[in-house]
VONURO-443521 format. One line per 4 residues: number of its first residue (from 1); their letters; for each residue x, y, z of C-alpha. Coordinates in steps of 0.001 Angstrom, whole numbers, plus 500000, padded with zeros to 6 digits. Example, Ala and Ser with C-alpha at 12.3 -4.5 7.8 and 13.67 -1.06 7.14 Angstrom:
BEGIN
1> AS> 512300 495500 507800; 513670 498940 507140;
END
This chain:
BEGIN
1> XXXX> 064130 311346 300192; 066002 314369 299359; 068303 314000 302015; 069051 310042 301661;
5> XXXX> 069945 310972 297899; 072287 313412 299261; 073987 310740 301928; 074358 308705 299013;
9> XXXX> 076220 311347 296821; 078488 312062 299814; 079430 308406 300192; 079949 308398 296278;
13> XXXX> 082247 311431 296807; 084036 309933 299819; 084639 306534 297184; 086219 308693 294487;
17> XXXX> 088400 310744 297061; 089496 307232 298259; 090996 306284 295131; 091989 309539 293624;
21> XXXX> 094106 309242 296674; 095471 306035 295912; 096328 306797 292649; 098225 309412 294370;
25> XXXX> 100335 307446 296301; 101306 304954 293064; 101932 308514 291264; 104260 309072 294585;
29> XXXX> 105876 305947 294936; 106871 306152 290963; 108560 309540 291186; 110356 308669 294282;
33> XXXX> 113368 309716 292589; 112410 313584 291984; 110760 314260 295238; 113938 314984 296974;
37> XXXX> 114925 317822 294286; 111630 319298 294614; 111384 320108 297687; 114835 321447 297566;
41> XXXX> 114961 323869 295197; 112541 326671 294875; 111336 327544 291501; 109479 330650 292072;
45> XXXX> 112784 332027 291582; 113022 330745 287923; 111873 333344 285218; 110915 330847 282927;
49> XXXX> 108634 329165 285436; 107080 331937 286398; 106649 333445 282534; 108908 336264 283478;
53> XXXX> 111096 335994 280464; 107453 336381 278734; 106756 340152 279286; 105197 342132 278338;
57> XXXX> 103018 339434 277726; 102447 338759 281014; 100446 340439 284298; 102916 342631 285777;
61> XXXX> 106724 342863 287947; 105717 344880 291219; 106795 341267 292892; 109532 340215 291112;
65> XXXX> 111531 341211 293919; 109943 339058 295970; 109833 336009 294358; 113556 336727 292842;
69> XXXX> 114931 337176 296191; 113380 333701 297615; 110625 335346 299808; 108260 332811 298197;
73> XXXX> 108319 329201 298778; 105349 326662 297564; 103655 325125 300374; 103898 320901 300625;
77> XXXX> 102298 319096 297820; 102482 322462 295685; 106191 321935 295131; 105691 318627 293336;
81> XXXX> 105493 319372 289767; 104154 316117 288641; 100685 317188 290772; 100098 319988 288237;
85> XXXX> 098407 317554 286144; 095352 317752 288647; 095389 321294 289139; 093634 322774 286121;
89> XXXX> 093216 326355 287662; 096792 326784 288097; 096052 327997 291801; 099128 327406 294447;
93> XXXX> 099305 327739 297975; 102484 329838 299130; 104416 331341 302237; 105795 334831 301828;
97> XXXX> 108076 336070 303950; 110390 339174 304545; 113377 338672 306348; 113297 339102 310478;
101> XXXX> 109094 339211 309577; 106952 336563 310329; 105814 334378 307012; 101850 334315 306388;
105> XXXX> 100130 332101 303654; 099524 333629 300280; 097534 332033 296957; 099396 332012 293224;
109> XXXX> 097409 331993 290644; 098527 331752 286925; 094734 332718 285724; 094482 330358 283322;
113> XXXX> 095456 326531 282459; 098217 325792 280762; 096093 325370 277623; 094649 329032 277985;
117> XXXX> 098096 330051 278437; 099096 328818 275361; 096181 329541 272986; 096977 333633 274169;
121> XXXX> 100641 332970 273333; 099255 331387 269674; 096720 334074 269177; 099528 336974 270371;
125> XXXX> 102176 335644 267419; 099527 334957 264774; 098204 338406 265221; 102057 339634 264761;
129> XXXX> 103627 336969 262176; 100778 335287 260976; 102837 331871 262694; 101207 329604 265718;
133> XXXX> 104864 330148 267081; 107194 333356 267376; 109208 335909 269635; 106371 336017 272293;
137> XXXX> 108292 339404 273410; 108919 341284 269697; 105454 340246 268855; 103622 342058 271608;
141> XXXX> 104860 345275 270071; 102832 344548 267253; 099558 343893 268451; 096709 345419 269955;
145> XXXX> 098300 345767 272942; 101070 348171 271803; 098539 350487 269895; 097966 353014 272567;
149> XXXX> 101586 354292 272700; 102447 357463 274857; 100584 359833 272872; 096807 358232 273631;
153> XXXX> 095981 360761 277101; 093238 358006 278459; 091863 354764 278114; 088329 354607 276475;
157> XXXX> 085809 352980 276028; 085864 351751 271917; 089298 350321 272599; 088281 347748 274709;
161> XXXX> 085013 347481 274793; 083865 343687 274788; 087427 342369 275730; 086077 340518 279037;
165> XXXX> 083509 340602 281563; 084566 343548 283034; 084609 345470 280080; 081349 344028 278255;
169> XXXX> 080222 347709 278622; 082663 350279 280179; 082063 353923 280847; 084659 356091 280825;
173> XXXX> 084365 356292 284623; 085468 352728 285218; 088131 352522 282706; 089669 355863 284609;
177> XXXX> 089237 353839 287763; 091083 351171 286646; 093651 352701 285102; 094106 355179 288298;
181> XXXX> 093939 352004 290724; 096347 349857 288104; 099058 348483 291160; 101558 347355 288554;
185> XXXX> 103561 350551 288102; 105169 353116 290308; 103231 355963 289535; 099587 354589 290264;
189> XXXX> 097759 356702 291228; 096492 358742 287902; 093562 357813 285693; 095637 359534 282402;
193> XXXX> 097014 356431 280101; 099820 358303 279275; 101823 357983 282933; 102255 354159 282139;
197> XXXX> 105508 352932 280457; 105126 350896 276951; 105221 347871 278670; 103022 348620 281594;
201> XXXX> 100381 349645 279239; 100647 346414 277061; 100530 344562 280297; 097145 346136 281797;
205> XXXX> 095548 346050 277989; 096971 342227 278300; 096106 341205 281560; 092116 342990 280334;
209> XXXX> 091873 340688 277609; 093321 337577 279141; 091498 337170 282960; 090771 340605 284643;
213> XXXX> 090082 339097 287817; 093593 341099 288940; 092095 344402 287629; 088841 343850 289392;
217> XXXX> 091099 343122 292511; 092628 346511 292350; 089675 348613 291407; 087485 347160 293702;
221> XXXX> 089695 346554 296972; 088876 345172 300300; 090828 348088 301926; 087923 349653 300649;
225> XXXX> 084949 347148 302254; 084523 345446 299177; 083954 341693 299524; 087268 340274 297569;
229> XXXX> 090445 338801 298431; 093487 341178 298459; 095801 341910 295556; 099436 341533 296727;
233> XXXX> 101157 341699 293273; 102395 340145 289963; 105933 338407 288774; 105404 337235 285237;
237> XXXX> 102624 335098 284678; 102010 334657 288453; 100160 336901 290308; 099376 336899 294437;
241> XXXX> 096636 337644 296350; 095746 337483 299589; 095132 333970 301285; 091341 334203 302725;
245> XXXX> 090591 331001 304256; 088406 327619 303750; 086565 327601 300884; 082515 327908 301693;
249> XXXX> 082245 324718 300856; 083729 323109 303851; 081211 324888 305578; 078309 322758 303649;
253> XXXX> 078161 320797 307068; 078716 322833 309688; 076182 323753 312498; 072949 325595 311899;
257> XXXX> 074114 329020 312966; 076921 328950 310936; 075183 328484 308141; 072834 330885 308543;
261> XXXX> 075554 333872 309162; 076968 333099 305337; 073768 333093 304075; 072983 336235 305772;
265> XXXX> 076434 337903 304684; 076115 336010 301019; 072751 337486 300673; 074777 341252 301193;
269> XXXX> 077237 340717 299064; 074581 340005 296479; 072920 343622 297734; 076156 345103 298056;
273> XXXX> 077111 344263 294793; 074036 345698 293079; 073363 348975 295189; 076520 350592 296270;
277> XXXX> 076896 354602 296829; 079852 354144 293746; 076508 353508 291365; 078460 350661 289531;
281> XXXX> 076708 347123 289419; 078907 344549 289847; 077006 341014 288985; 078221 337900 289524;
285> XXXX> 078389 335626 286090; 080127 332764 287724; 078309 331801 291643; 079509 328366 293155;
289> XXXX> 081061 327364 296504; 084477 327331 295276; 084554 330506 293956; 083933 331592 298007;
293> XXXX> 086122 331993 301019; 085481 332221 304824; 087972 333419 307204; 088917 332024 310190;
297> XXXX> 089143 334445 312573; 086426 336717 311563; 083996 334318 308698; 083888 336672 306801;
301> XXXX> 082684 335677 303194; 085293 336899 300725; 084837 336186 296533; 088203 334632 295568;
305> XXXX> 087260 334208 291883; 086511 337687 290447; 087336 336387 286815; 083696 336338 285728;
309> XXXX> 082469 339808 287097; 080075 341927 284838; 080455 345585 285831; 077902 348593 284833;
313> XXXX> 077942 352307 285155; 074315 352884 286255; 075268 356398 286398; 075637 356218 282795;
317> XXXX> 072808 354270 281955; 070145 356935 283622; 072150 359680 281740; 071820 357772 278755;
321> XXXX> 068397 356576 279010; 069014 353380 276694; 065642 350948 275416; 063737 350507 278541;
325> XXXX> 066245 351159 281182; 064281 352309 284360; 062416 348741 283834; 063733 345926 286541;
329> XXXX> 065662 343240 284737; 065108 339559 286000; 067052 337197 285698; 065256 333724 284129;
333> XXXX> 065337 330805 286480; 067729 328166 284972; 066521 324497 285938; 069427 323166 283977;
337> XXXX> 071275 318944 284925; 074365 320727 285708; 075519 322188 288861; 076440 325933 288768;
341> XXXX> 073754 326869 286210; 072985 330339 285628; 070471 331998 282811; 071533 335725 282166;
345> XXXX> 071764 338443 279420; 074891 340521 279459; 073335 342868 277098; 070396 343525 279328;
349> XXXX> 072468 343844 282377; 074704 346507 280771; 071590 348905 279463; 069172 348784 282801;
353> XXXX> 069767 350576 286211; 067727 348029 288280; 068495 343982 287274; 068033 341239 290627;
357> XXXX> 070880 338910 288884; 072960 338889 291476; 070209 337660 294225; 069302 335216 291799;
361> XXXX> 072827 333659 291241; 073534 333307 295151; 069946 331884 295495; 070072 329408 293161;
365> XXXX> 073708 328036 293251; 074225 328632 297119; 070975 328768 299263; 068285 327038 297964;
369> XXXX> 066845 323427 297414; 068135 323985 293797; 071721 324349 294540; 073689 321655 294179;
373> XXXX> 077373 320593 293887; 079951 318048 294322; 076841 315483 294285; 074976 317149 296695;
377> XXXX> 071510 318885 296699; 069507 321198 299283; 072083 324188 299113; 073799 325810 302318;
381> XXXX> 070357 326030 304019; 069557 322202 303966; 067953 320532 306792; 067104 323550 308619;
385> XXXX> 065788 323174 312569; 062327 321459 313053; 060483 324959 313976; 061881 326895 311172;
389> XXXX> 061203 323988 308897; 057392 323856 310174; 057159 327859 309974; 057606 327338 305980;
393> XXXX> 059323 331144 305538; 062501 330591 304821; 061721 327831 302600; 059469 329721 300810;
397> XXXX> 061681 332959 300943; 064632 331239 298838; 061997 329176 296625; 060713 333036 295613;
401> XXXX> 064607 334148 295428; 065606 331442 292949; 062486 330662 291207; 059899 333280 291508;
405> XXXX> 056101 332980 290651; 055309 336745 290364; 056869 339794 287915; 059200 341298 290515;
409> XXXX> 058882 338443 293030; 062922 338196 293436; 063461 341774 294536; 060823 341691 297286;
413> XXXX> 062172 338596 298075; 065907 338945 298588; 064667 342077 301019; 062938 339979 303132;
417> XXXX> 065201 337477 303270; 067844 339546 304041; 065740 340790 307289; 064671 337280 307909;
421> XXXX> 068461 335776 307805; 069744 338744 309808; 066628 337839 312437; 067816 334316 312505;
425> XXXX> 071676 335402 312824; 070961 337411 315780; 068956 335333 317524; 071677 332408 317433;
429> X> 073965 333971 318531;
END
């Protein structure tokens, strides 16, 4: 039944592709006029496109060069402006290029819609003037952002604490990291606040506050083994990363074994994330297939949306020995009508050195019969071969993962799944 339901919700999904795609082509044929232009000129070289003229309210310059000097170019469709309209992340598909070097695919991202963009310009010269409308540039200087002048030595903790996801609960130790790992200045390198220029420092405090997807990026690189894309650089309001590949969810379909090596590495991301020799706990508050990558030489599994990451010092928490903090947190099972549900305390997460969130929110929203998305139901592990079906373990593995029926069920079972997937990877291959 399950998987007729799921037929039909593809065919439903195929239907509305169809005609988003001839709407497309009416959208085409009445903007004949400006396609020509767009695909001529290159406006990753405009300031104002890009939000340069916007700094310090903005995410950084270590690119400008780059896209000044017209060694970025929008892919295809991504040059027609008109398209923007349907893409609400503000996400771009790119080839850089240096001259006599090859050109390789990179992702823009503007980390935010134009409506976030906005409200941050509104809230940045109402803070200042009191006005909805100002000097975006003057204004910064009076703000938050310009407190900590050249005279505040570090970055701490009562500053910013509560500004995003990544700062719910800082120590001291991550804010050094960031600052010492910040990659839009030339003098990175040095946890002390002081080494940044003005503007630098309005632009990390800025770029903290806004979407510090870029900051988790730099502080948490995959030169460095951990599983997100790479951070290239910034120009404005535009800031590059590293293209990975397909998102996982073109993989929803593909054969058997392939499915179960993402499990298997999804399943140690989630463990990787949560025990790490750094002692920081890194939990995912956002987990759906588009926020995944796979590349295609290698498939590996790379996180491409690090916007929504929750990090604790669980160093800190044992020396601080806050309200029950040696008990095991877990995560309540969310059996919610919408697809990338997820049932969490960020509180609780920030004051206990053992919490299973992060095997939950891969459990739920990727592996198991309760994941669904894009009209679809059964999760990456659907319609598994007849003898592993008839065995009942894996089934029964990810049922315990996202929904478990005893206190500490989750953590036993994300262990033994992660033995059990790595079984089944090996012995497909």
């Amino acid at each position: 039944m399950m998987r007729v339901l799921s037929l039909k919700c593809g065919r439903l999904y195929r239907y509305v592709k169809f005609i988003f795609l001839v709407a497309l082509l009416i959208v085409l044929l009445m903007h004949t006029h400006t396609l020509f232009a767009s695909f001529q000129r290159n406006e990753l070289t405009d300031r104002r496109f890009i939000g340069l003229n916007k700094c310090p309210a903005c995410f950084g310059t270590s690119w400008c060069r780059k896209f000044m000097n017209d060694h970025i170019r929008f892919e295809s469709w991504d040059r027609l402006r008109f398209l923007d309209f349907f893409n609400v992340k503000n996400v771009h598909f790119a080839q850089y290029g240096e001259p006599r070097e090859g050109t390789r695919r990179i992702v823009l991202k503007r980390l935010g819609s134009n409506q976030e963009l906005a409200d941050i310009d509104q809230k940045i010269c109402k803070r200042a003037t009191g006005r909805p409308r100002c000097d975006l540039v003057q204004a910064m200087y009076k703000t938050e952002f310009a407190r900590l002048n050249g005279d505040v030595r570090l970055l701490t903790p009562e500053v910013v604490d509560g500004w995003s996801d990544l700062v719910h609960c800082p120590s001291q130790r991550l804010l050094d990291r960031i600052v010492r790992r910040y990659a839009e200045t030339k003098d990175s390198g040095s946890f002390l606040l002081k080494n940044l220029k003005d503007t630098e420092r309005m632009q990390l405090l800025m770029t903290l506050a806004f979407n510090p997807e870029p900051l988790v990026l730099q502080s948490f690189p995959s030169d460095e083994g951990w599983p997100f894309a790479k951070y290239l650089g910034a120009c404005g309001r535009m800031v590059a990363v590293n293209y990975v590949g397909e998102e996982l969810w073109n993989f929803y379909n593909a054969p058997w074994q392939k499915r179960v090596d993402l499990a298997w590495q999804l399943i140690e991301i989630a463990e990787q994330l949560t025990n790490n020799d750094f002692d920081f706990g890194l939990y995912l508050l956002d987990v759906s297939f588009d926020n995944f990558a796979v590349g295609p030489r290698d498939g590996k599994v790379i996180i491409v949306d690090a916007e929504n990451v929750l990090v604790t010092d669980k160093r800190l928490i044992r020396q601080n020995k806050p309200e029950n903090w040696d008990v095991w947190y877990e995560s309540k099972f969310d059996d919610c009508d919408k697809e990338a549900c997820l049932s969490f305390s960020k509180e609780i997460l920030c004051t206990r050195a053992s919490a299973d969130h992060n095997y939950y929110a891969i459990c739920q929203n990727l592996l198991s019969l309760h994941a669904s998305w894009r009209g679809t139901s059964g999760g990456l592990l659907h319609d598994p071969p007849e003898e592993i079906a008839k065995d009942g373990k894996l089934e029964a593995l990810l049922e315990e993962c996202a929904n478990p029926k005893t206190k500490y069920g989750r953590f036993q079972a994300a262990k033994e799944l992660r033995e059990y997937l790595s079984q089944l990877n090996n012995s497909v291959r």
